[in-house]
Legacy VTK file of the C-alpha trace (Angstrom):
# vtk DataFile Version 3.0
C-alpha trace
ASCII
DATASET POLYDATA
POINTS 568 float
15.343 -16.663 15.751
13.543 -17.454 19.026
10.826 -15.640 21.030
12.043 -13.572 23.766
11.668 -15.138 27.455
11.060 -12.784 30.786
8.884 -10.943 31.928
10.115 -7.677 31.013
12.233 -7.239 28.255
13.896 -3.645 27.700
14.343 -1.486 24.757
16.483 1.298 23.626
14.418 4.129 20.852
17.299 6.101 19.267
15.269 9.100 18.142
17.643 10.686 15.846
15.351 12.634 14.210
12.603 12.430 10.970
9.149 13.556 9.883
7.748 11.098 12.647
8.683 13.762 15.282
8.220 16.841 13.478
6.327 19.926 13.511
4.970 22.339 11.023
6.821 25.744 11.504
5.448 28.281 9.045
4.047 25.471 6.841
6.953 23.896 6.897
7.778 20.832 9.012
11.176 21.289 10.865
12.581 18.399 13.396
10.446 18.257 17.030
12.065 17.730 20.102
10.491 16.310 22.892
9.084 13.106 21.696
9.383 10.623 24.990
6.808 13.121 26.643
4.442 13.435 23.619
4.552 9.176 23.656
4.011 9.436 27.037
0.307 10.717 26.377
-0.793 8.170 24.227
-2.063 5.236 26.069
-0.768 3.053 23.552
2.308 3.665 24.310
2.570 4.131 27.831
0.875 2.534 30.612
1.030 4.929 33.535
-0.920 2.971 36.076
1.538 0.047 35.612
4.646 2.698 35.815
3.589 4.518 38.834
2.742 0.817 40.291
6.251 -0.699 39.339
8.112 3.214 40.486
9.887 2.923 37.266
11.924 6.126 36.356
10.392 9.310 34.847
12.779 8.653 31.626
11.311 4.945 31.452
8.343 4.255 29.134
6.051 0.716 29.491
3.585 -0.136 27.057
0.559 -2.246 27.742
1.120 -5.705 28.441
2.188 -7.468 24.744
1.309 -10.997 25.827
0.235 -12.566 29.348
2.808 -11.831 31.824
5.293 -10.133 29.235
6.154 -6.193 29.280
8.111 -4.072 26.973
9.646 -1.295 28.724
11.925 1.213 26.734
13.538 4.666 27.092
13.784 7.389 24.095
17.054 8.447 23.740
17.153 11.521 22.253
19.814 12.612 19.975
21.020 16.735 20.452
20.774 18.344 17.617
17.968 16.143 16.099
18.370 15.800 12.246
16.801 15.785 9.064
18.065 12.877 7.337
18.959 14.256 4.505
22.209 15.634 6.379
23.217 12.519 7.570
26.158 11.131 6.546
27.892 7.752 7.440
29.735 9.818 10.194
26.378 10.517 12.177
25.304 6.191 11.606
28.625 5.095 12.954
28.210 7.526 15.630
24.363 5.287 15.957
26.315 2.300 16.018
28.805 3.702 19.009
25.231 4.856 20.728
24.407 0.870 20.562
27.839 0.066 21.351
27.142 1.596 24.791
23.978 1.050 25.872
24.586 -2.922 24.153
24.496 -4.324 27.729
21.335 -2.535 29.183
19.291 -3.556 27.065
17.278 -6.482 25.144
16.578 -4.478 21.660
17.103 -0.944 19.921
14.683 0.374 17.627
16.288 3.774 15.678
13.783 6.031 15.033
15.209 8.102 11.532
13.946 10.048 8.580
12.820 7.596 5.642
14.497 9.734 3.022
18.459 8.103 4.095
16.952 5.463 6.087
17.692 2.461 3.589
21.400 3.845 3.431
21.246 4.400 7.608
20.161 0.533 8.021
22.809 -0.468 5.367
25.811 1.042 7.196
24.557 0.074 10.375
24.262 -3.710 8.939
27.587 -3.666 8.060
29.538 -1.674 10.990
28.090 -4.048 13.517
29.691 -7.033 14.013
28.441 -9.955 16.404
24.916 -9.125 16.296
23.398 -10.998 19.062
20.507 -8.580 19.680
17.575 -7.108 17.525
18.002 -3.376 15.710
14.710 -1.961 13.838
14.848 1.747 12.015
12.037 3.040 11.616
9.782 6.344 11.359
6.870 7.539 9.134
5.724 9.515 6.475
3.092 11.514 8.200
4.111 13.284 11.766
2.742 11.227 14.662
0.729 14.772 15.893
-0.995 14.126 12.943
-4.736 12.704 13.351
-3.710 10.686 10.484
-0.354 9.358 10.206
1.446 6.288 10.072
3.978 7.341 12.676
2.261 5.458 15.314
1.966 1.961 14.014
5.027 1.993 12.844
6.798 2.851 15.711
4.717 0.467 18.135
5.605 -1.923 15.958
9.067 -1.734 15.989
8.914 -1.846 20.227
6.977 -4.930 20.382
8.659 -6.866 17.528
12.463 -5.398 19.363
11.130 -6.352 22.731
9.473 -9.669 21.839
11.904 -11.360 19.300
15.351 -12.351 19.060
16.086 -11.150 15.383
19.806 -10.408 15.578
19.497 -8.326 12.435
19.534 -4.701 11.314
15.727 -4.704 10.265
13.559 -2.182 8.993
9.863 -1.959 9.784
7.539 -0.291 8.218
3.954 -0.725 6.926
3.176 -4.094 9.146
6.261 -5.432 7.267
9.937 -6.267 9.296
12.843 -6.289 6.434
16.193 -6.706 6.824
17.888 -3.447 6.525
20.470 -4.012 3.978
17.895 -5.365 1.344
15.632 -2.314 1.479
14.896 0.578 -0.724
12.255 3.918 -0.669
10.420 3.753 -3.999
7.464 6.267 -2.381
6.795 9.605 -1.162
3.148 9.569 -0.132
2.096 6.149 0.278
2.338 4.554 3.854
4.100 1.493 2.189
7.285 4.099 1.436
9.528 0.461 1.214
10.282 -2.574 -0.919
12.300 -5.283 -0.488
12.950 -6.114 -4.559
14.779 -9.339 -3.876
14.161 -10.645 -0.237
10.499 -11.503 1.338
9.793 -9.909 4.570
11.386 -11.489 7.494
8.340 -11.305 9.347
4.832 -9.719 9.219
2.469 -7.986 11.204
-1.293 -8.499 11.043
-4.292 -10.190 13.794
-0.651 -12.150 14.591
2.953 -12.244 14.288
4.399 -14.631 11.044
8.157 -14.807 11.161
9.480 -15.996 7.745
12.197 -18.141 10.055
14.518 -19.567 7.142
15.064 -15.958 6.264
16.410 -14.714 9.954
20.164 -15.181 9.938
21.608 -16.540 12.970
23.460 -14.796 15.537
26.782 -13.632 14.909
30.132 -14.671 16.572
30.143 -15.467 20.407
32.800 -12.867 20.417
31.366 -9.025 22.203
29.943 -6.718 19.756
32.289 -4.795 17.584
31.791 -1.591 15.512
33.727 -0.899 12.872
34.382 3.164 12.735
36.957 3.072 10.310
34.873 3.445 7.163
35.995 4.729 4.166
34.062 7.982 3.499
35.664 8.888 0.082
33.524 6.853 -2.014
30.704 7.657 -4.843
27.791 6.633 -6.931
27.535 7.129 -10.396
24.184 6.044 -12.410
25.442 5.437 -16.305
22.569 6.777 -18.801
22.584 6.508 -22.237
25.711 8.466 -24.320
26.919 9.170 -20.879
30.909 11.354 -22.078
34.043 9.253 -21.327
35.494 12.764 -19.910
32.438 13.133 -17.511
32.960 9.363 -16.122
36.877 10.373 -16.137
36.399 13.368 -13.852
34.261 11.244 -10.955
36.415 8.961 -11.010
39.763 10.824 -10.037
41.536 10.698 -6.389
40.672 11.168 -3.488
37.670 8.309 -4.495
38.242 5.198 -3.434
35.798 3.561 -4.815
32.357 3.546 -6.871
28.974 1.946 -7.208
28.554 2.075 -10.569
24.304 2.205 -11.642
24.308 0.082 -15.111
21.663 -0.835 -17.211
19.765 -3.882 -17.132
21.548 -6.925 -16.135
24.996 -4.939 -15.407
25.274 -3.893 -19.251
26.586 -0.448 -19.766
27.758 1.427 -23.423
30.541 -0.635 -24.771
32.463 2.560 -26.699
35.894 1.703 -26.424
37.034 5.216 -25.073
34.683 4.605 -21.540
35.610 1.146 -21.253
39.306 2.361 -21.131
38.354 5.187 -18.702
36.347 2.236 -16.483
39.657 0.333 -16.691
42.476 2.741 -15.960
40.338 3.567 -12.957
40.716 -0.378 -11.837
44.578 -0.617 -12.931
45.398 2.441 -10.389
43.192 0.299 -7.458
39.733 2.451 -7.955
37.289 -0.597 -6.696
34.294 -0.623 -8.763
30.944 -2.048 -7.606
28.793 -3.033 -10.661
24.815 -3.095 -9.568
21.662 -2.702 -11.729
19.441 0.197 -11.300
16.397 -2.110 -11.458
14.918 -2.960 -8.572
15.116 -6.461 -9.401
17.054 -8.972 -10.738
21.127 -9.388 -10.805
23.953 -8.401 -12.233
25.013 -11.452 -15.176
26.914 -12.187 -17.574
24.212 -12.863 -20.437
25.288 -10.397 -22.344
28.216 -8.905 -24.471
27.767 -5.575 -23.220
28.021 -7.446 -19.277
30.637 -8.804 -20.007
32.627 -5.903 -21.270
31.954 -4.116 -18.190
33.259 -6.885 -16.556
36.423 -7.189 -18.682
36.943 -3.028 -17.737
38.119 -4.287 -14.051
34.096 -4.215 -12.599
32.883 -6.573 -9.640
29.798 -7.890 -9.563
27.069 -6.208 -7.156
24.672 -9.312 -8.096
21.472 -8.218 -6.600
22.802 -5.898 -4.098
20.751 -2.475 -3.825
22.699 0.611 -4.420
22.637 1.854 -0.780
23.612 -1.570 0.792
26.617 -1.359 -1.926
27.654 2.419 -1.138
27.653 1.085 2.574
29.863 -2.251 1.675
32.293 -0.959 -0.251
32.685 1.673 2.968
32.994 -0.923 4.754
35.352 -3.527 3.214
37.466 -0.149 2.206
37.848 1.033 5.614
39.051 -2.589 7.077
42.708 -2.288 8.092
45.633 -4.160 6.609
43.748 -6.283 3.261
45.150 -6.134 -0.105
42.871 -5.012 -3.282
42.447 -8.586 -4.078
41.157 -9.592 -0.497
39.125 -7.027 -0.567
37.652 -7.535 -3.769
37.027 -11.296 -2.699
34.819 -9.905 0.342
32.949 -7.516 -1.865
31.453 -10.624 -3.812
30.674 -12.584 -0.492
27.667 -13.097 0.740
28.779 -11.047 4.607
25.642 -9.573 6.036
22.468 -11.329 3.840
22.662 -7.997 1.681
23.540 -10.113 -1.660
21.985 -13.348 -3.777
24.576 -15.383 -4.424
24.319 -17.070 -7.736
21.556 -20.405 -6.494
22.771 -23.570 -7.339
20.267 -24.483 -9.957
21.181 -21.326 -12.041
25.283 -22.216 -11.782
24.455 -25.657 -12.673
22.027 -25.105 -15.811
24.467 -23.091 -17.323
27.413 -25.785 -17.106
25.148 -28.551 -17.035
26.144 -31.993 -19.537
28.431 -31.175 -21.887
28.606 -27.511 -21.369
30.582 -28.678 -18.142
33.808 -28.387 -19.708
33.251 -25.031 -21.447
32.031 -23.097 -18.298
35.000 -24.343 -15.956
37.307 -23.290 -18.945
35.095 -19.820 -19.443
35.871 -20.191 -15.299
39.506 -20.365 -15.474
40.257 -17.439 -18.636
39.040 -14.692 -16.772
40.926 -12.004 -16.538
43.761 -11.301 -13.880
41.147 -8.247 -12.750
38.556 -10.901 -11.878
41.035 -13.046 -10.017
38.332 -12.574 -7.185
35.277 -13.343 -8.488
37.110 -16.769 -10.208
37.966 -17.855 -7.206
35.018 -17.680 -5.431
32.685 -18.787 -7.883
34.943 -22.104 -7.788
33.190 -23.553 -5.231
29.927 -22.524 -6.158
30.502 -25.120 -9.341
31.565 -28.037 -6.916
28.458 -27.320 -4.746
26.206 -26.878 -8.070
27.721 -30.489 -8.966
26.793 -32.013 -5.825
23.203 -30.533 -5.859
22.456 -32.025 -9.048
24.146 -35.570 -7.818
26.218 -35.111 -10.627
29.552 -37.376 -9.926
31.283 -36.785 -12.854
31.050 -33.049 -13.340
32.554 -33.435 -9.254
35.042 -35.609 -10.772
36.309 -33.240 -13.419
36.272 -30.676 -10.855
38.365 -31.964 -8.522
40.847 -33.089 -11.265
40.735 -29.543 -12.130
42.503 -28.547 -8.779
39.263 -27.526 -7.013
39.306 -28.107 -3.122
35.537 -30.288 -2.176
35.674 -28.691 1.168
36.059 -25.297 -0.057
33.149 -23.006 0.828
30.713 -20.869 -1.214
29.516 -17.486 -1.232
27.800 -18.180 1.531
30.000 -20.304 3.383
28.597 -24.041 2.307
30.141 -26.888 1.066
29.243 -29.161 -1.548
28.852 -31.683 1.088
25.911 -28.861 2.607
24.594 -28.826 -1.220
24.465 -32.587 -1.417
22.471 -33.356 2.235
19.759 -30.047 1.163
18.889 -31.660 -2.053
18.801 -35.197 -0.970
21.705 -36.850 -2.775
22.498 -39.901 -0.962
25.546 -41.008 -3.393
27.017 -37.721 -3.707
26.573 -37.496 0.365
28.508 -40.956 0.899
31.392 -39.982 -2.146
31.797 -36.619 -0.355
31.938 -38.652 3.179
34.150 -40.977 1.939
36.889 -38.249 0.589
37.334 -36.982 4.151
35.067 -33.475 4.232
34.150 -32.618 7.257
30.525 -33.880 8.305
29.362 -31.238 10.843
30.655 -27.459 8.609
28.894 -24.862 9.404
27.476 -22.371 6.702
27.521 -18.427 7.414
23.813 -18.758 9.010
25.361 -21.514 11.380
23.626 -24.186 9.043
25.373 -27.946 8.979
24.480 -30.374 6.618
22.526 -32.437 8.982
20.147 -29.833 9.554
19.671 -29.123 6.397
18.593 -32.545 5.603
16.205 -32.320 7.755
14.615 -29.587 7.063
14.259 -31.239 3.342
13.287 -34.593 4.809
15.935 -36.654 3.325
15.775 -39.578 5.826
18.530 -41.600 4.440
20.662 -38.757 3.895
20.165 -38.205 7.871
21.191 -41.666 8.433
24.523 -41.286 6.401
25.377 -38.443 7.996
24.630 -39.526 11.871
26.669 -42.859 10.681
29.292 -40.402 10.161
29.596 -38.436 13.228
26.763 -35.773 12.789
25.054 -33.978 15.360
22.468 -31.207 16.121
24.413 -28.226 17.677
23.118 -27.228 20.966
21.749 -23.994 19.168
19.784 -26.016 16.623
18.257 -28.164 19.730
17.548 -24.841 21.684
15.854 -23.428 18.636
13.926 -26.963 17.777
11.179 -26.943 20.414
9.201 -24.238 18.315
9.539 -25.869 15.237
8.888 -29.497 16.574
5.618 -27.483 17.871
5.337 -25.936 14.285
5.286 -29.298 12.684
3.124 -30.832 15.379
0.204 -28.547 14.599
0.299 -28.933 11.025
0.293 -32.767 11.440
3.707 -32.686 9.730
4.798 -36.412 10.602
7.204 -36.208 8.270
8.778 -33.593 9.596
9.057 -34.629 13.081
10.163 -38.342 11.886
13.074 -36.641 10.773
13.876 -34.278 13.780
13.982 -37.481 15.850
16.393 -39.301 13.453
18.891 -36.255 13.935
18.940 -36.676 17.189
16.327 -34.039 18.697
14.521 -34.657 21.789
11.071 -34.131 20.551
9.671 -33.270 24.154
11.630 -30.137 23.933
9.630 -27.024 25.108
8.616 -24.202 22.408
8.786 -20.708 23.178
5.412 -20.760 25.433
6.599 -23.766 27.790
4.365 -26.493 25.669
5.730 -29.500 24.013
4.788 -30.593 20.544
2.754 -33.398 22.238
0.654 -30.872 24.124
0.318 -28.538 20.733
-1.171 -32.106 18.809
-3.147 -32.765 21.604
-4.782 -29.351 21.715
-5.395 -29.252 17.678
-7.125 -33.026 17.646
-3.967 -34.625 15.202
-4.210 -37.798 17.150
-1.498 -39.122 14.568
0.728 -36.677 15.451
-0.123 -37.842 19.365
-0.313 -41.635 18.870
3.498 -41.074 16.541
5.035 -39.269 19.885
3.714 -41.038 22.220
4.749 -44.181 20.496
8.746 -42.849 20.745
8.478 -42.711 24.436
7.742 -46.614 24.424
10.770 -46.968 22.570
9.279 -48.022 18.999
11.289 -47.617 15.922
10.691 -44.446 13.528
9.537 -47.447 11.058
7.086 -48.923 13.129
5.280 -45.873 13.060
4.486 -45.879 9.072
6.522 -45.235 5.767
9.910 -43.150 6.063
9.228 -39.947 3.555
10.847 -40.545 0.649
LINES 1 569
568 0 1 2 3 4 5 6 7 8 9 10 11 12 13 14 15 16 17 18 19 20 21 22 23 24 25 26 27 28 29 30 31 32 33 34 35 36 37 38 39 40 41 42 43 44 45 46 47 48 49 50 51 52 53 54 55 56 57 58 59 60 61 62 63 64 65 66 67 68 69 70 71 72 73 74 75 76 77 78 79 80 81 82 83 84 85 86 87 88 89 90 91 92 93 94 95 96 97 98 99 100 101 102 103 104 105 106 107 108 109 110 111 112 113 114 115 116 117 118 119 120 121 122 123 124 125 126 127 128 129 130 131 132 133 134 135 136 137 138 139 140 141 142 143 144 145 146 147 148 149 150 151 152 153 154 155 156 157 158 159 160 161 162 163 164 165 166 167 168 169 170 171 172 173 174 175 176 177 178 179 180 181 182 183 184 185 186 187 188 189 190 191 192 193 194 195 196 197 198 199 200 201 202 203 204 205 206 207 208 209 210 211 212 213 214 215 216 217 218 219 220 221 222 223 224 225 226 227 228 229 230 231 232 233 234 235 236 237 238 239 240 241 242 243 244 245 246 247 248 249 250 251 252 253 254 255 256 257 258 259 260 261 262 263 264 265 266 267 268 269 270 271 272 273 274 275 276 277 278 279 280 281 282 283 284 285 286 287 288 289 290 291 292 293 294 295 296 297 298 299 300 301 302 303 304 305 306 307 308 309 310 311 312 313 314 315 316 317 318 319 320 321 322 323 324 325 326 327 328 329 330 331 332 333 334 335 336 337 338 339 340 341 342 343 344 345 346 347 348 349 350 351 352 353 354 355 356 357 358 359 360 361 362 363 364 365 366 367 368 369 370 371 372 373 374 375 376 377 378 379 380 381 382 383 384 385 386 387 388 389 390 391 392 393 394 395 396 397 398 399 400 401 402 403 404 405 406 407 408 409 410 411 412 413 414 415 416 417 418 419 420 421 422 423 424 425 426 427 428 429 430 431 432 433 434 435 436 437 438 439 440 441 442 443 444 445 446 447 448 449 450 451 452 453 454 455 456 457 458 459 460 461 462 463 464 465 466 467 468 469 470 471 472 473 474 475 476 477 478 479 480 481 482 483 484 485 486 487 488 489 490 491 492 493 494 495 496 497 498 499 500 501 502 503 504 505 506 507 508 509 510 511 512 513 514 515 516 517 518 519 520 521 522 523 524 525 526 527 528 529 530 531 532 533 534 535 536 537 538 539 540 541 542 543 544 545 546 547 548 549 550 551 552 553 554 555 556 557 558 559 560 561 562 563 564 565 566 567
């Protein structure tokens, strides 16, 4: 994620539609057309002087300037008919996505402006159908029209501009409320309130207040250097169906006959659902005939386990594992991975338990490892191996999630046993690291050297672009740095063009630590943040002489341990 640079920076507003443009008709409020002109009276949103100065186009909007010698200029695009969301289907978002498609190279961000009632499935789809996000997408709307002399409409949508205009989040986002969420981890748990959104399992990515806090190690990195692709062929034929308590085997039977393709199936707690034999065996013809079933909790939440019986029956029926996926970002998956050409059911069941778009929780490391931890080791890679032919998937690609959980914990043996095992130490996670990425984030110089030694590769790259150098420095591990630059590693030239802020970051916090181990990876620690200042000039201007006297003793050429105790 890095600021945007220029001085004018140009967004696309989608208005599709949504109670943020609407207008009361007979007491009841009915989509309004004509928003660009009714933003064009609100000086908050348009700065006419600076327009008429500049001769922009009558279509082209400005706001007021955002930050010293930085514009945001956008145009509404407005779509004909305007909807309420609660008619939109996935045809109308992939039709969104094409609107994008178009208009990709025009401009710097896209903010859609949608009804909140579908908008969590909208940003889901959307998330998913795009693929080599470079740029920044942000839904949004309100729950109160913006002609309203109270509404939320208005923050909300400036909101969306400036953060669309300003940053470089290549995400599907969701603002709302002063709060910037990725799209696919979002749900609407409110009708009145202005805070209509949670995120149940995800922070923010950023939030909006007196200034701007990006929650950075959140903000995936940019997709493939490839040109953005949408993905149109979604499958449309498939369903969600919430379990509840003596729930028929002949109702369950019924949804789940042709033409679906596949389910989301709500389950109670954990992923437990009734264990009477007679559903079970409706759950499992479904599977045998190539129904794919999605299992996700309906609490807002938590994961989908294995703790209990009644999980693990639904697991033996032919179910894979939503872990902490919400319903809507699951509906929109399993569209997705359904509608890709030319994959078998067992590819495509492997894709539904990756990690592809930040919309899922992979099991963490600690949790894998506690559970197969010491002498338990042997049981949980056996537990690992009898699954069922049904859950050939999920076997295989929690696999590596063991190795990595091993070489977390600095646990040589259990790595050992693993490898014996058949298990491939290269082989990537749910989220696309190796154990050798496991080893450099939680500091373990032996397992780092045993892992060098066998041949891995030193400079993998995790799904977020993440190698294992980088991640030992962001966890200080200073003689895990040195193993790994005795080994070939180096900073990417995306992770140098994103350190200047950081180095800045760390330089007004005092962070010596920090900065001691950006320069043993390699980083040029006069590298420029986002507002042209080094992290020299940032120390200088905060009074941490330390912080000055530390960089301005690397320019003479002293030694990172001349300048005071490597961090442990």
């Amino acid at each position: 994620m890095a600021r945007a640079k220029g001085p004018e920076r140009r967004v696309l507003a989608v208005y599709t539609g949504g109670t943020i443009g609407m207008r009361s008709e007979r007491g009841v409020l009915v989509p309004g057309t004509g928003l660009a002109a009714v933003l064009r009276t609100l000086p908050m949103f348009h700065d006419e002087e600076h327009a008429r100065a500049r001769g922009l186009p009558e279509d082209t909007l400005v706001l007021p300037p955002a930050s010293p010698g930085q514009r945001v200029v956008y145009t509404v695009l407005e779509c004909q008919p305007l909807f309420d969301s609660s008619d939109m289907t996935i045809a109308e978002w992939v039709q969104i996505a094409q609107t994008i498609e178009r208009h990709y190279a025009q401009y710097d961000g896209f903010v859609v402006i949608h009804g909140t009632d579908t908008m969590a499935f909208a940003a889901s789809v959307l998330s998913f159908v795009l693929e080599n996000l470079q740029k920044t997408i942000i839904f949004t709307g309100a729950q109160v029209p913006i002609h309203a002399l109270w509404n939320d409409g208005r923050e909300n949508l400036l909101g969306a501009l400036l953060l669309a205009g300003q940053y470089v989040i290549p995400e599907v986002c969701l603002f709302f409320q002063n709060q910037l969420f990725r799209g696919n981890r979002v749900t609407k748990v409110d009708t009145r309130r202005f805070a209509a959104f949670c995120s149940p399992n995800l922070p923010p990515l950023a939030i909006v207040g007196a200034d701007v806090t990006i929650n950075r190690e959140l903000v995936r990195r940019a997709g493939g250097k490839g040109r953005l692709m949408v993905h149109s062929s979604v499958e449309r034929d498939v369903g969600l169906l919430r379990l509840y308590p003596g729930i028929p085997a002949p109702l369950v039977r019924a949804f789940l006959q042709p033409p679906l393709k596949g389910v989301v199936l709500e389950t109670f707690g954990s992923g437990n659902g009734p264990t009477k034999p007679d559903l079970l065996q409706e759950l499992r013809a479904a599977a045998e005939r190539g129904l794919v079933i999605v299992n996700c909790t309906h609490c807002l939440q938590g994961a989908v386990t294995s703790d209990y019986g009644a999980g693990v029956a639904m697991a033996g029926a032919g179910t894979v594992s939503g872990f902490d996926m919400t319903s809507e970002a699951a509906l929109a998956k399993l569209s997705y991975v359904l509608g890709l050409p030319g994959l078998g059911l067992s590819r495509r069941k492997e894709l539904l338990v990756r990690d592809l778009r930040g919309e899922m929780t992979p099991p963490a490391v600690d949790e894998l490892w506690s559970s197969v931890q010491g002498n338990a080791l042997s049981h949980g890679v056996a537990q690992l191996l009898s699954l069922s032919q049904e859950a050939d998937a999920v076997r295989d690609a929690l696999a590596p999630s063991l190795a990595c959980a091993a070489a977390h914990a600095g646990d040589l043996e259990a790595l050992q046993v693993l490898a014996e095992l058949g298990g491939d130490l290269s082989l990537e996670d749910f989220s696309g690291r190796t154990p050798l990425h496991a080893a450099a984030r939680g500091g373990q110089a032996g397992m780092v050297t045993a892992l060098l030694q066998s041949g891995v590769d030193v400079n993998a790259r995790d799904q977020d672009g993440l190698s294992p150098l980088l991640l030992a420095v962001r966890g200080r591990h200073q003689d895990v740095i040195g193993l790994l630059r005795a080994a070939g590693a180096c900073l990417s030239t995306q992770d140098l063009e994103d350190s200047g802020t950081e180095l800045c970051r760390l330089a007004s916090r005092a962070d010596l630590e920090g900065l001691r181990a950006w320069w043993q990876a390699g980083a040029d620690l006069r590298q420029p943040g986002y507002d042209g200042r080094s992290a020299q000039l940032i120390a200088e201007a905060v009074g941490n002489l330390d912080v000055v006297t530390f960089l301005q003793s690397l320019q003479h050429g002293a030694g990172v341990g001349a300048l005071g105790p490597a961090a442990s």
